[in-house]
N, C-alpha and C positions, 0 to 999 in steps of 0.2 A: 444680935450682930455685935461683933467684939468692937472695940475703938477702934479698932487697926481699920478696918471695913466701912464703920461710918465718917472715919475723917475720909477717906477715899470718895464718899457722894458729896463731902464736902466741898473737895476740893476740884468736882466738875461742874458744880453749882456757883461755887466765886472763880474758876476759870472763866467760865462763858457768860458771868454776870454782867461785865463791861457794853454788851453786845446781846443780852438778853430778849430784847422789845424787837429784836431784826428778824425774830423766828416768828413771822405771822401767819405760816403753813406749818403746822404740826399735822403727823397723819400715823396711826398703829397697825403693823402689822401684826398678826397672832395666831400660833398653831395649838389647838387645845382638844385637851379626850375627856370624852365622858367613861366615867369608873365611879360605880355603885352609887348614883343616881345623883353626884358633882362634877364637876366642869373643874380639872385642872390643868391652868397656864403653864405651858412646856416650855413657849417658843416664842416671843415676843419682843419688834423692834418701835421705839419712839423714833421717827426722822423729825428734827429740826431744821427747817429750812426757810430757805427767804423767798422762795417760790414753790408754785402749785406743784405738788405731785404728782406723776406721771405714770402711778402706783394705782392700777384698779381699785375703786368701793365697791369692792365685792364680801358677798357673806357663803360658805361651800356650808354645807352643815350633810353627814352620814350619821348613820345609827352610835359610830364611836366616834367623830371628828367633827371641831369645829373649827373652822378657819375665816381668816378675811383682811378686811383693813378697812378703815374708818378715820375720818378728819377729829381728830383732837375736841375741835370745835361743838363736836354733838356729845362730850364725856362731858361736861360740866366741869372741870378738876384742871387744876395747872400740872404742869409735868410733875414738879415737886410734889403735889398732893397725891398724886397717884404712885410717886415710888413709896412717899409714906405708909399710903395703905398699905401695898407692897410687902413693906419694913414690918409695919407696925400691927395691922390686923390681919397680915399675911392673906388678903382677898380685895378684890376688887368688883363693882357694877359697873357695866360697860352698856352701850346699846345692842350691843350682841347678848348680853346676860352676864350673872356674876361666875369670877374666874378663882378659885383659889388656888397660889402658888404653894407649891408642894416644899415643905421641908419632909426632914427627917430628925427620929428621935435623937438627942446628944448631939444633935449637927445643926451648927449657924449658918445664916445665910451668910453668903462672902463678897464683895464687891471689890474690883478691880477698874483704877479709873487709869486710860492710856489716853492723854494729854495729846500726843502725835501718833496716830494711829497708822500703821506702815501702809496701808492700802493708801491714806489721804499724800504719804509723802510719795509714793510713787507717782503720783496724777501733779503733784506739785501744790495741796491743797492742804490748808489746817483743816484736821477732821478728827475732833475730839470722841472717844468714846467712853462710857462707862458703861460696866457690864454686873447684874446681881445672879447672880446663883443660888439656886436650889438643891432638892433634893435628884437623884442620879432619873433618867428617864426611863431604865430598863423594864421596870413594873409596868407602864405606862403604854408603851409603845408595840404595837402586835406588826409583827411584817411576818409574810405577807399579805396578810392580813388588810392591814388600812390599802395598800394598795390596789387590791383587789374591790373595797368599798368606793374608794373615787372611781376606778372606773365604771363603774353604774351610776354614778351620782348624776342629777340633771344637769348639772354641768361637770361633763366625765372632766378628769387625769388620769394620765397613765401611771402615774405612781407619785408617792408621798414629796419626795423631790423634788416633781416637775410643779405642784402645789407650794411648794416654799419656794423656789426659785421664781415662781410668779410672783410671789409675796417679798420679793427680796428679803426673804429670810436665812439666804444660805445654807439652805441645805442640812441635814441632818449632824450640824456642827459640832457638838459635844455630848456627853454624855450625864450633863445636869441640865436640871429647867435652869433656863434664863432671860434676863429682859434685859435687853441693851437699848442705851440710850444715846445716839449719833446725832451730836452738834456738827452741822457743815460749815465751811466758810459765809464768811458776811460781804467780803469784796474781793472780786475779780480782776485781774487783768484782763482788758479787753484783747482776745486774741486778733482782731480786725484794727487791732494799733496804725497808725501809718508812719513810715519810714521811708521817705523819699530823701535820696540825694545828700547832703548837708544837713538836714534836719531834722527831726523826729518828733512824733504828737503821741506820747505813749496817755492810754487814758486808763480807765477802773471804772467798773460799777460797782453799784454799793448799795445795801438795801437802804430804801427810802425814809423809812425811819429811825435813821444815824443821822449823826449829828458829822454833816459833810466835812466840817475843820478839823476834824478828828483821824481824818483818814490822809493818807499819804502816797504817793509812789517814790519809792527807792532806786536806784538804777547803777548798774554797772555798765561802762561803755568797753566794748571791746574789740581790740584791735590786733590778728595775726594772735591771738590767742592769750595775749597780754591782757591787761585790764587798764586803760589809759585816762578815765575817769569815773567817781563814783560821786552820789551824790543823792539828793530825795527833793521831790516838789512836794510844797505842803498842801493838804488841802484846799489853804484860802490861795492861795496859787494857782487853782485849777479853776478851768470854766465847768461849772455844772449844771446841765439840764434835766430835765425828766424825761424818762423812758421808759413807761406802760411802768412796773411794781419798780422798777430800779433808778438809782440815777446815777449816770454817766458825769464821769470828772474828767476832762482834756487836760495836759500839759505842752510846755513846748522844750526844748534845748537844742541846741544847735550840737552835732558830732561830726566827726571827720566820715567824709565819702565811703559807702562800703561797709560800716561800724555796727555791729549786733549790741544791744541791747539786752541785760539780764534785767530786768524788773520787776519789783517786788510790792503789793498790795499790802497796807497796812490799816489797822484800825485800830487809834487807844494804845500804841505803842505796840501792838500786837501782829506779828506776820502772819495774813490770810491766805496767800497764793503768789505762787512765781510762776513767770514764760519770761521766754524767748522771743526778741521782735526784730525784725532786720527787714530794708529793702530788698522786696522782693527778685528785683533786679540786677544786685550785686548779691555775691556771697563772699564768703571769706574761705568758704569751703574748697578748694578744686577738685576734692574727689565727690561733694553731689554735683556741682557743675557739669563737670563730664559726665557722670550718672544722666542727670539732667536734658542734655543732645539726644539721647536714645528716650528717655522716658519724660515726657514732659510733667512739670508738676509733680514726677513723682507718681504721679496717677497707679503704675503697672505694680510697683513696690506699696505702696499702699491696699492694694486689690491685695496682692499675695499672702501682706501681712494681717488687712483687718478687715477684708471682705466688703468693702467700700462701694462696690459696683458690683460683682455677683458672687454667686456663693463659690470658695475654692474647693473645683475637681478632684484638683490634684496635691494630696499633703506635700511632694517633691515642693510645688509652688510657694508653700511656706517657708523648706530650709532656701530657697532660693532668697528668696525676701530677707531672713536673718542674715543670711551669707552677707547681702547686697549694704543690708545697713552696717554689718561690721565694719566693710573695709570701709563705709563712707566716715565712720569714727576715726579711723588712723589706723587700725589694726591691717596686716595682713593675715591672708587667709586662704586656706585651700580647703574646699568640699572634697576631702577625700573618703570619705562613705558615700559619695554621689553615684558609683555606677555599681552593674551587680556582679564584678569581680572586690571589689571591697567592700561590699554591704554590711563587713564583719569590722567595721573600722565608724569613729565617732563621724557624727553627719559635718562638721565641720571644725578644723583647731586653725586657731588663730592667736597670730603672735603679736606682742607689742614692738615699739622701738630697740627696745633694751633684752628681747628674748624671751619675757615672759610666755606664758599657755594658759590661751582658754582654751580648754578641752567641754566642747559641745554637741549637745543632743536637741534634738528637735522632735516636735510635738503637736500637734493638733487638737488633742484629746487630754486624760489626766496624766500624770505624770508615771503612774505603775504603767500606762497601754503597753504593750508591746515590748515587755521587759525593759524598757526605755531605761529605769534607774538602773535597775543590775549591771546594763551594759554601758553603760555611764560609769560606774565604779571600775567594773573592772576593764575597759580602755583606759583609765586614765592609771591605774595600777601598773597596766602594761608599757603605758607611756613614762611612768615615773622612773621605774627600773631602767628602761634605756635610756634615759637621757642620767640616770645613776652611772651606770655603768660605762659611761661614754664619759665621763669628768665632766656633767651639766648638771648637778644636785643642786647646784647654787641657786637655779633659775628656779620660780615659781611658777607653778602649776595648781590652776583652778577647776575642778569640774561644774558646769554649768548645766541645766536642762531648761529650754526655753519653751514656754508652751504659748500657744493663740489663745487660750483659756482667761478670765480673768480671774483675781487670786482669791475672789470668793467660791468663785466654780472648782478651784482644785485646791481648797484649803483643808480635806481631809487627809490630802496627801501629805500637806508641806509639814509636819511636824517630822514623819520618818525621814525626808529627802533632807530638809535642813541642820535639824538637830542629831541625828542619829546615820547620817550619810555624809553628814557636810557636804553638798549638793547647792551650791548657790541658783534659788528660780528667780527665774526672768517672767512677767507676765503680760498680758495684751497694755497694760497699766505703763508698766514700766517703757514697752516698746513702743508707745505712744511718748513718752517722755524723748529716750533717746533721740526717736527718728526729728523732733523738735530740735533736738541737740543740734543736728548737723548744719543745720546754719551757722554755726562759729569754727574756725577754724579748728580740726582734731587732731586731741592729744588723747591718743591711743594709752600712754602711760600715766595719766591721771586719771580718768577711766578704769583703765586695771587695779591701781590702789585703791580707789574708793571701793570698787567690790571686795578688792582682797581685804580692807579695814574691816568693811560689811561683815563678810563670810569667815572671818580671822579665827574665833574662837571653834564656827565649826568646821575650821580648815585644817585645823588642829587634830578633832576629833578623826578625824578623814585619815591624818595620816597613823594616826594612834592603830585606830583600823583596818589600815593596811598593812601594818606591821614593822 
């Protein structure tokens, strides 16, 4: 492994050092084949976490496949001992048996450590990853083949995929062995905060074996979309109790009637988690308010977008639900690919204050279904030119594809939609974030910029490619 590589595990080893001792649930998932009478590690994730896993111990074993997961706890080895073996004797004994990770000849293994991992910041989570690679999978992997062996197995799958997806493995990811290793946050904001009236009790949990003075909450108060106070309660500030593995730290400060709360969980000077907390009873928002009279709670838009109450019929029900949260952001917006004299036109474009274009597709399924990107490109092609040719070149224009998916489930996709389409995705992740958003007052046009910052270099790409 070159320097370059090893400072890289270095440096997710004293990232997450501060907060080390809060991981007292480690648990391995792992997808491995047997070839010419060895066991080699393709596929493998360490979760760190501050609570039990919700991850079957299970063991699948076929004539070529061994799969499963296992508590940390029964490997004997600290995380660090086991990437060494890893590293160093390039094998590992596990309680499933011994796994050798595959290099190849003239080829180092490589590690890449991602500090802020974009799935954790869509959710509003620190979610440190580090990732080591191997040699390429191709030799390894028979399709359809292993698919055809789970389904016979005593405990059938219907293919390779639906086996890792149970494994939260994500899926047939890349194209080298790898073992990634996913530190999660250590403190929470309590989404059950209270926020009555005049005053506000924002609290955090926090794994039990932190040192409670250490940790913080942050807060921004907001008012008509402004920011009219910031500020942080320290931990010796807060009341703390114990709650089953966690402990709960209360705050108090008093805000003006009506005022949402931006909140932020700290530990060791270190940003764990942010939400949004507002009386439930006032909003700042008038377009969920009114939302609001028709759908109580949200309840109908929730259902459409994340299947909360039963499974969605009808995909239409989905862009319904996208639609419904745009304008609750500030955007205006028309469903005009909603009936089937326009089915040939985007599911929905929506404009900011200032004229901007999201140009929107919608989704259910992965992001290629149903020609979904092509005609995402070329709507928004179509759209460019007219408002070109009409003296509107000035105004920017985003293409967007939103799917119900989370962005582990369609991350085979996201490299051609992102990088090679400039295609800004939206996921179940994200639109769990937004739809939180709307309790503050919406600015459709700050909104717009933070994706177009996002999506800038591949929006670039985008137009490069259209010509």
């Amino acid at each position: 492994m070159s320097p370059h590589d090893t400072d890289q595990i270095e440096k997710f080893f004293s990232t997450i050092d501060p907060w080390i001792k809060a991981y007292s649930n480690i648990g391995l998932s792992y997808f491995a084949v047997r070839k010419d009478d060895e066991t080699y590690l393709l596929q493998a994730r360490i979760f760190l976490n501050t609570a039990p896993s919700s991850i079957s111990t299970i063991r699948v074993e076929t004539a070529s496949i061994l799969a499963g997961h296992f508590s940390f706890s029964e490997l004997g080895l600290s995380v660090r001992d086991f990437v060494n073996e890893i590293v160093g004797a390039g094998s590992v004994t596990t309680p499933h048996g011994k796994f050798i990770f595959p290099t190849e000849d003239k080829r180092d293994l490589s590690a890449y450590f991602e500090p802020f991992h974009q799935e954790g910041i869509s959710a509003g989570n620190r979610l440190s990853v580090l990732t080591i690679s191997g040699a390429r999978k191709y030799p390894f992997v028979e399709l359809p083949k292993f698919d055809w062996e789970l389904k016979a197995a005593p405990q059938p799958f219907d293919s390779l995929d639906e086996l890792l997806t149970l494994l939260v493995l994500g899926g047939k990811r890349s194209d080298s062995a790898s073992l990634e290793i996913v530190a999660y946050n250590v403190a929470t904001i309590n989404f059950n905060s209270i926020v009555s009236g005049a005053e506000a009790k924002p609290s955090v949990f926090l794994a039990k074996s932190l040192d409670s003075n250490k940790c913080q909450i942050g807060y921004r108060v907001f008012m008509h979309g402004k920011v009219v106070t910031r500020g942080a309660i320290p931990g010796d500030n807060l009341n703390w109790t114990l709650q089953e593995s966690l402990l709960k730290g209360e705050g108090w400060l008093g805000i003006p009637q009506g005022a949402v709360l931006h909140c932020v969980a700290s530990y060791d000077g270190f940003a764990q988690h942010q939400y949004w907390i507002a009386d439930p009873t006032h909003s700042q928002n008038p377009r969920r308010v009114s939302l609001e009279a028709s759908d109580e709670k949200l309840e109908i838009l929730r259902d459409y977008l994340f299947e909360e109450q039963k499974p969605r019929k009808n995909a239409r029900d989905f862009e319904f639900g996208v639609a419904w949260l745009t304008w609750m952001l500030g955007f205006s917006i028309t469903q005009v690919g909603g009936t089937a004299r326009s089915s040939d036109a985007p599911d929905i474009l929506a404009t900011t204050p200032q004229g901007n274009f999201l140009v929107v597709e919608c989704t259910t399924g992965l992001l290629k279904a149903e020609n979904k990107l092509a005609n995402l490109i070329d709507r928004t092609e179509a759209i460019r030119k007219r408002l070109a040719s009409s003296g509107n070149s000035h105004l920017k224009l985003l293409p967007v594809i939103v799917t119900a998916k989370t962005k582990e489930e369609i991350k085979a996709d996201l490299e051609q939609a992102q990088k090679k389409l400039g295609v800004l995705v939206v996921t179940r992740e994200t639109l769990m974030d937004l739809l939180q958003q709307t309790i503050a007052f919406p600015d459709a046009e700050a909104i717009f910029m933070r994706a177009w910052n996002e999506a800038q270099p591949r929006a670039d790409s985008f137009s490069a490619l259209a010509g």
